[in-house]
Structures are given as C-alpha cells and as structure tokens.
C-alpha positions as CSV (number, residue, x, y, z in Angstrom):
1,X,111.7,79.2,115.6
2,X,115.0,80.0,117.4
3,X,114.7,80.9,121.2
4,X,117.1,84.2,120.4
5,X,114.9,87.0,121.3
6,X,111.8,85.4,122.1
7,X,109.9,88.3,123.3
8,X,111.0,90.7,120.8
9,X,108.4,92.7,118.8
10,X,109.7,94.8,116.1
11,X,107.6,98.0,115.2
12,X,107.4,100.2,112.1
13,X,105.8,103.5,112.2
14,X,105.8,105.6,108.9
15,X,105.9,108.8,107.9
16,X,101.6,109.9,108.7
17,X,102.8,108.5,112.8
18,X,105.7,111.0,112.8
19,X,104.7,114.0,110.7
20,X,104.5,116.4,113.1
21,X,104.8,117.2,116.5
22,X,101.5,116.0,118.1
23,X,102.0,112.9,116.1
24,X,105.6,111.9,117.5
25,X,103.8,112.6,121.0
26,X,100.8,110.3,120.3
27,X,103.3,107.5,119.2
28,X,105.7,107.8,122.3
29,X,101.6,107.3,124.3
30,X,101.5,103.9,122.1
31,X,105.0,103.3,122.6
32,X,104.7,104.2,127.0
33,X,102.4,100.6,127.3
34,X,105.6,98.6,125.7
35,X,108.1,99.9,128.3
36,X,108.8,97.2,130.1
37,X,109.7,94.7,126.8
38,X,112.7,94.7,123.9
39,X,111.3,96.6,121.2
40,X,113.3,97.9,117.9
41,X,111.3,100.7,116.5
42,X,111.7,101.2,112.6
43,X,110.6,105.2,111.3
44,X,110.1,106.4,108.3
45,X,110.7,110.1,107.4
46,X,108.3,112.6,108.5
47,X,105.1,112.9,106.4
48,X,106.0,113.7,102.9
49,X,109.2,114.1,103.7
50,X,110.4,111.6,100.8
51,X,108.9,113.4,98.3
52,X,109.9,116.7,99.4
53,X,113.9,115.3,99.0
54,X,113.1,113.6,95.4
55,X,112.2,117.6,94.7
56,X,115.4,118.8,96.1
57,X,117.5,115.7,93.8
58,X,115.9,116.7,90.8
59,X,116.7,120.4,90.7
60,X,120.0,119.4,91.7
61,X,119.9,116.9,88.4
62,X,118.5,119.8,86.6
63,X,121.0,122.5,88.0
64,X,118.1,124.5,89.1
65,X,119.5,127.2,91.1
66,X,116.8,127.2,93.8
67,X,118.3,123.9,95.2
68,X,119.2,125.0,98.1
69,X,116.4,126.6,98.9
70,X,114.1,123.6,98.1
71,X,116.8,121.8,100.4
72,X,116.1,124.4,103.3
73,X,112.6,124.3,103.2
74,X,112.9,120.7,104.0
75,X,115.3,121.5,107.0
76,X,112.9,124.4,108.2
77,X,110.1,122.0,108.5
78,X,112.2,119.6,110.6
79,X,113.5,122.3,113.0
80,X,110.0,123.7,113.8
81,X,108.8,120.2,114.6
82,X,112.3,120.2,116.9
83,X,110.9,123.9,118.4
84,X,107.7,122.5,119.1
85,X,109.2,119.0,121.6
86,X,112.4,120.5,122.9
87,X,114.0,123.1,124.7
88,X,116.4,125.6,122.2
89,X,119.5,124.0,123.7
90,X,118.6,120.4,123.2
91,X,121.6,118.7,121.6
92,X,119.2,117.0,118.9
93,X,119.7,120.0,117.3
94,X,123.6,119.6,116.7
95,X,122.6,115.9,115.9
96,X,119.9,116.6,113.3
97,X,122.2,119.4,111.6
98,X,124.5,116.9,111.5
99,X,122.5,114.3,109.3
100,X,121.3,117.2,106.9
101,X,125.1,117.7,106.5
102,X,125.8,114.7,105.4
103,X,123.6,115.2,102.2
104,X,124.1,118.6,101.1
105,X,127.6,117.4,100.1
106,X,126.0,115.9,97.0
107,X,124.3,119.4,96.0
108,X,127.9,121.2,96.6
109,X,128.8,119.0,93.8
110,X,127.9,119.0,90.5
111,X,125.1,116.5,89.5
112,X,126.1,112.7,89.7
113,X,126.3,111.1,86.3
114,X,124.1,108.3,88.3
115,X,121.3,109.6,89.3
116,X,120.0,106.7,91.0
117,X,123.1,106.6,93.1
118,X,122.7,110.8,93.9
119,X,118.8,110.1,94.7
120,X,119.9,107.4,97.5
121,X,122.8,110.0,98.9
122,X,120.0,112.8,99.4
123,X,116.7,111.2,100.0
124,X,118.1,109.1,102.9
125,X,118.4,111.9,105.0
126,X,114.7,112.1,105.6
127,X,114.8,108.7,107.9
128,X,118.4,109.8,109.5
129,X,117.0,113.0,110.8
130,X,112.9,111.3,111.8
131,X,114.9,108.9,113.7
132,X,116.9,111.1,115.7
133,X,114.3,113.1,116.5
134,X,111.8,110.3,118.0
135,X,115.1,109.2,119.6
136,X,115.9,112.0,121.6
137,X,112.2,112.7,122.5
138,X,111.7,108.7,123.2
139,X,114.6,109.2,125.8
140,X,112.9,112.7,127.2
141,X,109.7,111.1,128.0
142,X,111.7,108.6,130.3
143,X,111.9,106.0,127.8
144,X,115.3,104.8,127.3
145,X,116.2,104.1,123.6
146,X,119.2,104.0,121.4
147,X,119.8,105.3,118.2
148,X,121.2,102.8,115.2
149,X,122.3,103.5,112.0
150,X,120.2,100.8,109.9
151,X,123.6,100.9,107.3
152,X,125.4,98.9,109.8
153,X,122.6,96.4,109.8
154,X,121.3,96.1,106.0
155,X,124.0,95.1,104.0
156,X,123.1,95.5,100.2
157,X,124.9,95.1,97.0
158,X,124.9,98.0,94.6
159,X,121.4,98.6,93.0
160,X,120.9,102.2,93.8
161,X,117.1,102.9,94.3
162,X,116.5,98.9,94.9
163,X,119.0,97.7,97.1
164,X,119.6,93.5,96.7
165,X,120.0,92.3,100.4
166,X,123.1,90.3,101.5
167,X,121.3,88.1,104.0
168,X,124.1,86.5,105.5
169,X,126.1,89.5,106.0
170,X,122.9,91.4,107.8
171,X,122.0,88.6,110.1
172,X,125.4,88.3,111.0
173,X,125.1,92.5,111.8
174,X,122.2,92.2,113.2
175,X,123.0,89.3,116.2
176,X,126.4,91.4,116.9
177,X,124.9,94.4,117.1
178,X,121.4,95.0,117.7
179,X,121.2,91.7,120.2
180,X,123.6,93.3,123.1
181,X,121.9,96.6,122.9
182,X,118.2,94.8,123.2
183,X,119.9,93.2,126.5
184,X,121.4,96.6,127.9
185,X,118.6,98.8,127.8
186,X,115.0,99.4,126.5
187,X,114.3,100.5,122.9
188,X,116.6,100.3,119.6
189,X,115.4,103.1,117.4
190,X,116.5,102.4,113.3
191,X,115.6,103.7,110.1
192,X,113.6,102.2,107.8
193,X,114.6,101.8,103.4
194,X,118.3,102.6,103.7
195,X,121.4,100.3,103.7
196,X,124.5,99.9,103.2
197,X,126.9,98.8,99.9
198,X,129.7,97.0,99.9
199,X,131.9,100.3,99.6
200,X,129.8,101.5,102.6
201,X,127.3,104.1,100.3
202,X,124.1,104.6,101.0
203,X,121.3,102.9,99.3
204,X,117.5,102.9,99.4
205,X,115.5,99.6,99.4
206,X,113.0,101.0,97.1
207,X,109.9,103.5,97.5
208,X,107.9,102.5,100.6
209,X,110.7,100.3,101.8
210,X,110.6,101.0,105.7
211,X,108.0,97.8,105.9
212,X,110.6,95.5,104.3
213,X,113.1,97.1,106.8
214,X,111.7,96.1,109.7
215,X,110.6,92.8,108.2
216,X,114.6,91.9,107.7
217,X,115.1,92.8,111.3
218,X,112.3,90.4,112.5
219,X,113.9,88.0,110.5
220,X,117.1,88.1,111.4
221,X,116.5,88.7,115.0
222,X,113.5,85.4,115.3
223,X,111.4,88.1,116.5
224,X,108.6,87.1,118.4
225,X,106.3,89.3,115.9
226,X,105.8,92.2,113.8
227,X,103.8,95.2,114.0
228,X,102.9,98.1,111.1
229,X,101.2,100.9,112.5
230,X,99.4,102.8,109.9
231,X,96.5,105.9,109.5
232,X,93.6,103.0,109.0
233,X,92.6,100.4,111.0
234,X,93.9,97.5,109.2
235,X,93.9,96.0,106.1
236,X,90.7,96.8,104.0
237,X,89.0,95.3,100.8
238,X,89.8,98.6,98.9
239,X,92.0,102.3,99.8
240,X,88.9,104.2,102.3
241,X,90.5,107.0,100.2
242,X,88.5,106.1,97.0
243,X,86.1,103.6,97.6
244,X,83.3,103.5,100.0
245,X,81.8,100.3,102.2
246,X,85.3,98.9,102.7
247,X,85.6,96.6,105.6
248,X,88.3,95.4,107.6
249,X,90.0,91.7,107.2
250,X,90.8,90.8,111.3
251,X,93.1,87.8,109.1
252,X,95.0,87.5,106.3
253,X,97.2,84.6,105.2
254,X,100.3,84.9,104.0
255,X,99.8,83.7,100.5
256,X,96.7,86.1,100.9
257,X,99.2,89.3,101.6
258,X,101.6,88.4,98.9
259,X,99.0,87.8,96.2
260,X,97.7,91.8,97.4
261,X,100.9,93.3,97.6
262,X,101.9,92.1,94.4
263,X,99.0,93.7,92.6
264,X,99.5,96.9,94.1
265,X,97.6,97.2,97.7
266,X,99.8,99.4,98.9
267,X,99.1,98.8,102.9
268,X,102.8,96.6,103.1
269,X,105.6,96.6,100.9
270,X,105.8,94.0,98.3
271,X,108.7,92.5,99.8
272,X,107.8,92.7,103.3
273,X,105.8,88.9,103.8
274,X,108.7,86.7,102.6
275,X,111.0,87.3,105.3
276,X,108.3,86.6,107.6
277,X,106.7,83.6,106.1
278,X,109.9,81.9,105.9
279,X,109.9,82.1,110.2
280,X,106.1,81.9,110.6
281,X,106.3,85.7,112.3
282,X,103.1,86.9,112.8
283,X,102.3,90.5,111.2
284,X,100.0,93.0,112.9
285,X,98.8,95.8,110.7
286,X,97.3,98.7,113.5
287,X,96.0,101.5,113.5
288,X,98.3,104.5,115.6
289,X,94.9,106.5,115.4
290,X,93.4,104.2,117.2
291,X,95.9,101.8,119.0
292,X,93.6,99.5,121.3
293,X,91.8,98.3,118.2
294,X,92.6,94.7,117.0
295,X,93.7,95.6,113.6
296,X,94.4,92.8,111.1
297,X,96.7,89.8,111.6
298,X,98.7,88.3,108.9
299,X,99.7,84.4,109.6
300,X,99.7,80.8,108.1
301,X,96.9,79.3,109.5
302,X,94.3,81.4,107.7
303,X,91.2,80.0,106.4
304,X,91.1,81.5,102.0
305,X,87.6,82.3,102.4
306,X,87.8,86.3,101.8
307,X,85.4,88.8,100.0
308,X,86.1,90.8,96.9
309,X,89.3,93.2,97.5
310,X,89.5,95.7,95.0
311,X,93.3,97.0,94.2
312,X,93.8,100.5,92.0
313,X,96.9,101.4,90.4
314,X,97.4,104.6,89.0
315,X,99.9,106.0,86.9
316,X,100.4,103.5,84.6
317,X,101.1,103.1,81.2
318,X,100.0,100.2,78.4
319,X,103.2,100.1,75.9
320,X,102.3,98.3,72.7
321,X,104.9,96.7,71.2
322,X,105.3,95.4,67.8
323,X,107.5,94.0,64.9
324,X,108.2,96.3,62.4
325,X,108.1,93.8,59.5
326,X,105.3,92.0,60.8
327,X,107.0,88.8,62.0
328,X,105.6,86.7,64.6
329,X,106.6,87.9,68.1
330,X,108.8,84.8,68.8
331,X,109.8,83.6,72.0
332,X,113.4,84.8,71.3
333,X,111.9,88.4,71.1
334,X,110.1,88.3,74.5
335,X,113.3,86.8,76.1
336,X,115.4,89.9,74.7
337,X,111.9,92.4,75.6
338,X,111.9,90.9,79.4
339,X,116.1,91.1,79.6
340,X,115.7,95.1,78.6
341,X,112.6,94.8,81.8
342,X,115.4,93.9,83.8
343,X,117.9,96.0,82.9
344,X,116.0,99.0,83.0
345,X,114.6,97.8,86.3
346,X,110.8,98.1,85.2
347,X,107.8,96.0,86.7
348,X,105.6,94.6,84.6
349,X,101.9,94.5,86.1
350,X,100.0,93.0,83.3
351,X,100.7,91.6,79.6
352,X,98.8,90.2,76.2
353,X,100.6,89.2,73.1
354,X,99.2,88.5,70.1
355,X,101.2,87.2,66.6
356,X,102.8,90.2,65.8
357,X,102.0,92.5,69.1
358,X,103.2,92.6,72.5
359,X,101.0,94.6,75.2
360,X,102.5,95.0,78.7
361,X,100.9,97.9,81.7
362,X,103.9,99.3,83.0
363,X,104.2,102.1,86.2
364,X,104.5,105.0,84.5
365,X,107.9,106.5,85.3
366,X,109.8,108.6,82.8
367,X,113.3,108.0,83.7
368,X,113.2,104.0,83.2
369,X,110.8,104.4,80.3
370,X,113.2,106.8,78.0
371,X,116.2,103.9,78.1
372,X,113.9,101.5,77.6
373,X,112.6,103.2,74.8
374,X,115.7,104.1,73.0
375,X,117.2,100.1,72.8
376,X,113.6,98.7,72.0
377,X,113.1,100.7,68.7
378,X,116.1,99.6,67.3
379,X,113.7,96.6,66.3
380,X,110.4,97.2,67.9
381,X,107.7,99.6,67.1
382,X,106.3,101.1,70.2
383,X,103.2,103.3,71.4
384,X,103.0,104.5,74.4
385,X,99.3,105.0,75.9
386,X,99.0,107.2,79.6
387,X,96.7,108.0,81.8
388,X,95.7,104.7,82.2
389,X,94.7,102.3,85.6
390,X,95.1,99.0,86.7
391,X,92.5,97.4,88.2
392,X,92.7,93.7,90.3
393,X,90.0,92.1,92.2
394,X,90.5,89.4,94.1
395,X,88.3,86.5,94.8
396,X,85.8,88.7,92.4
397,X,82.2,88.9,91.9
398,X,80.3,89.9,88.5
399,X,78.7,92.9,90.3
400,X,82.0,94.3,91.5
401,X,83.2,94.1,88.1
402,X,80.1,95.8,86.6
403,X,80.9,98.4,88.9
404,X,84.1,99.1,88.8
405,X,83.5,99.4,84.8
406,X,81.1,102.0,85.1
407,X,82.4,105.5,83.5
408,X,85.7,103.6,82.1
409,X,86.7,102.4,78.9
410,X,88.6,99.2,79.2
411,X,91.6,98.4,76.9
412,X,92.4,95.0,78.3
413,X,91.2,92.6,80.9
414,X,91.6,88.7,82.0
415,X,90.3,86.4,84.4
416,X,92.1,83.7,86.3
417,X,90.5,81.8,89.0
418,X,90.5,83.8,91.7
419,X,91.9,87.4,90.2
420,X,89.9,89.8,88.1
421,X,92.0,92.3,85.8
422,X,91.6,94.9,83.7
423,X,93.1,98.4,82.2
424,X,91.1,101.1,81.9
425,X,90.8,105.3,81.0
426,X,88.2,107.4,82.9
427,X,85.5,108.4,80.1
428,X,83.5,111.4,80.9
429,X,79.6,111.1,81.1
430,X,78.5,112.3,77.3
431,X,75.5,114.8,78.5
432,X,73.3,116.7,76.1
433,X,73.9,120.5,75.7
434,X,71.9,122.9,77.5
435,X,69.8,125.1,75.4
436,X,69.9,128.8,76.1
C-alpha cells in the first residue's frame, strides 16, 4: 500500500447519524476522540431526506402544482434543524439557502424530457445542504473542518441515476485536492452519491451510494482504513427489523461482503468492497448509537466459516417471458433479452428458463419496467407477477429454510453450494369461520 496518507481514516455517516439535531451533536461526540488525526468525513442527507426530494421530482415530472410546496417542506425541515444548533445570524443559513437554490432552478422549468438527469439535478441537494450543516457546526464545536464539493472529486461519465466512475480522472482530483487540505487543517467534510459529468452536471451514483463514495475516496487516497457508521451494531445474519435472534459477525471477508451485498443485504452498498479489496483497506462497520463497541471488520484474512445469513428483498417482481410461437428460447433470444437488461438499466436478481419460457425476479420499479415492456413484446409474451420477495441464505441450513417457508407460497427456488434461493408471496393462514 502506498505511504500517501498513511494515517488517514475515511468515515461515512448516513442519513439516521444526521437526521436531526441531537443526532449531528452525538456524531460531532464520536467525531471529538478523532481530533488530533486526518479524517474526510462523507454525509449523507438527513434522514429521509432522499425520499422526501424523489417526491418533490415527481410532482414536478407530473406538473403537480403543489411542487413547491413539497419543495418547502423539505427546506422547512432543514432550517429548524439549523434553529435548533445555531444562532439566527449564523452565516450557514446564507450557505444552506444557497444549495436549495441551486435546485429549484429545475422546478422553474418545465419538466426535463430526461428524467433521470432532472432526478440527479434535485435530489442532490439533500447531501449539499447535510454537509454544510455538520460543517459549520463541526467548526463551532472547535473542530476545524472544510467543506468540499464531492463533484470536483468524483468524476463520472453520463449515466444519470448510476454514475460510471472515471478512476483516473478522480484519483488524479483527489491527490490535488483533497491531499493539501488533509495537510493544512483537521477534517475534510464531502458528500456522499453525487459526482460530476464531463460537462460538469450533477449525477447520483445510485440509491444508497454515500458508502461507495467514501469507498472511492479511501481508494484513491491509500487510506489507512474505512469506517461506516450505522443505527446497528454491525453486520448481522439478517435486518433486526424483521427477524429475531440475529447476531453480530465481529469479521467478514471480503468475498464474504460482496457475496451479501450482491443479494441484497443492504448494510453496504453493492459497490462499496471492490475499491477496497483491490488495496487491502480494512472496512469497519460501527454502530454511532453505540460508538465504543467493536462492530464488524471487513478484511482478507478471514476464516469462511460463518452461520446462516438470511437476506430479504422486497418489492420485486418475477416477469415470465415467453415465445409467442412457441419456439425454443435460443441463446440468440436471451442475448437480445439481457441487451434490453442493460439498456433499460434493470438488475436481474434471479432467473430459470425452460424451452420456451424465460423467468427472471426483477426490483420492481415502474419507470425501467414500462420501456422494457414496450420493446420485449414486439416478440415476447410477458406476465408480470408483484408482490413478490426474494429470499437468499447463505451458507444455509434445512431448518432455516423450513422456516423461512412457513406462511409463503414459493414460485421458484435453487440451491448452489453455499447459497439458498427462493421467490415467494405471503399466504394468509386459511382459519375456519367462526360460528355465531
């Protein structure tokens, strides 16, 4: 590993760490016992900020003329926070009006014709305004830090919604600029899942994308490690929010983390282990609830000896495709099926074919699905099943599958050596009827 910033730790904190006031004060605590090291902090916006922003871009898509009042809402909530850590003549204020500024010319207009490039122009406001605001109350607690636009670091090409990184141009920004700053003072505050294009737009790394964020910065920076602080202690074998007797991993292997993220476990972005792995930088998943605990550590030398980790994803949707003449489904079809994947920029989680059927479990999202739709029953019939989950298990046992069965029918499933899935509908209990 280069020598370049040796004691470097880069931090992400997303949007449950910052949501309110008492929360940005609790992470400047966690953030007083790093003082005396280089640091770049990557934030995510506030709470549920994000969603609160894809509201305000799809009335504006739909000419809803309550956009603007969606759109203040979301400022309203900001500004209280602002109320509650500084005094009324703070210049964050200016700053922060500022950065909501800089969206609300898309809503002056009228709706983009790309909506994936309108979406990125609004929604990035949520980390431009979180960031200046833990900024400015970093440097009031005594804590000198300096604010940096992540689009002059993260240099993308031009996939709105799921921006492609240029890696040479973003080291390159990243030892220029980041490197004399670290030197100069204490903290670099940045945003996490926005970039830049090559005609200097912004763009959006994809939902969740603050992890990947900070893990291009530890890359490009050789940073000595990485940390995520999150709402749970670590990683666990299944979301606390739906499963009960979960327990922590203290280590994870990289392969381990990939093979998880892939699936679904939503604890790190998908794309966040790669840029790690390739430098052997240690990961830290911790919990900003409690900070002294040891959380999980994510590394190479990690012995694959794990118990069963159960991964849910919902919102999905099991597309059955099929030739309408009842031809074989040929390899020449599924080459021209997976093309129209691509180009509609949809992930496919799971798929069966059979002679004349191709299954695949899709996320369910609308927008991708409809243009997807439209070119692939040109030649394809196509049924469209909802409501419908994915469930993996790694390094599976027979009684967690018999479990996680229970009160479900189950459309598909397969078993490879160490991974467990299947697709299934909630069924509810059939119960005899009361008499009166």
């Amino acid at each position: 590993m280069s020598t370049m910033n040796p004691n470097l730790k880069v931090f992400k904190f997303g949007g449950a760490s910052v949501a309110d006031a008492a929360a940005i004060k609790n992470v400047v605590g966690i953030l007083q016992q790093y003082k005396s090291q280089p640091l770049v902090i990557v934030i995510s916006a506030m709470g549920k900020t994000t969603n609160a922003l894809e509201e305000v871009v799809n009335a504006h898509a739909a000419n809803n003329p309550e956009t603007l009042a969606i759109y203040e809402r979301v400022k309203e909530k900001h500004y209280g926070i602002m109320r509650d850590l500084f005094d009324a003549d703070d210049e964050v204020f200016s700053e922060v009006n500022d950065a909501f500024v800089e969206a609300e010319w898309m809503l002056d207009e009228a709706p983009h014709e790309n909506y994936d490039y309108m979406y990125d122009q609004i929604v990035s406001v949520g980390e431009l305004v979180s960031t200046k605001i833990v900024c400015a109350y970093l440097n009031k607690a005594g804590l000198p830090s300096t604010w940096l636009d992540a689009r002059d670091i993260i240099a993308c090409d031009n996939t709105y919604r799921e921006g492609r990184i240029d890696w040479d141009k973003t080291v390159k920004n990243a030892t220029t600029i980041i490197t004399p700053i670290i030197e100069k003072i204490g903290f670099v505050v940045t945003q996490g899942f926005i970039g830049s294009t090559s005609e200097n737009f912004t763009i959006t790394l994809g939902r969740e994308g603050s992890d990947y964020s900070a893990a291009i910065i530890s890359f490009c920076l050789d940073a000595e490690s990485m940390s995520i602080w999150k709402d749970v202690p670590g990683v666990l074998t299944a979301d606390p929010r739906y499963f009960e007797n979960v327990s922590k991993l203290d280590r994870l292997s990289y392969k381990e983390a990939i093979e998880m993220t892939y699936y679904g476990a939503t604890v790190i972005h998908p794309k966040t282990i790669k840029p790690l792995q390739n430098k052997n930088i240690p990961l830290y998943v911790k919990s900003f609830i409690n900070p002294d605990g040891e959380g999980t550590v994510i590394t190479n030398d990690v012995d694959d000896h794990y118990p069963p980790i159960v991964i849910v994803e919902r919102n999905q949707a099991l597309l059955y495709i099929s030739s309408k003449d009842y031809s074989f489904i040929a390899e020449h079809h599924l080459s021209h099926l997976f093309g129209l994947f691509d180009k509609h920029r949809i992930w496919v989680n799971m798929m069966r074919n059979t002679a004349i059927s191709f299954m695949v479990c899709v996320p369910n999202q609308p927008e991708r699905l409809k243009g997807f739709f439209d070119e692939v029953e040109k030649e394809f019939s196509i049924v469209k099943e909802e409501n419908v989950e994915l469930v993996t298990i790694r390094h599976y046992q027979e009684d967690t599958i018999t479990e996680m069965k229970r009160g479900k029918i189950v459309l598909s499933e397969e078993r490879i050596r160490q991974t467990f899935q299947m697709v299934n509908k909630s069924v509810p209990a059939i119960k005899p009827k009361t008499t009166a």
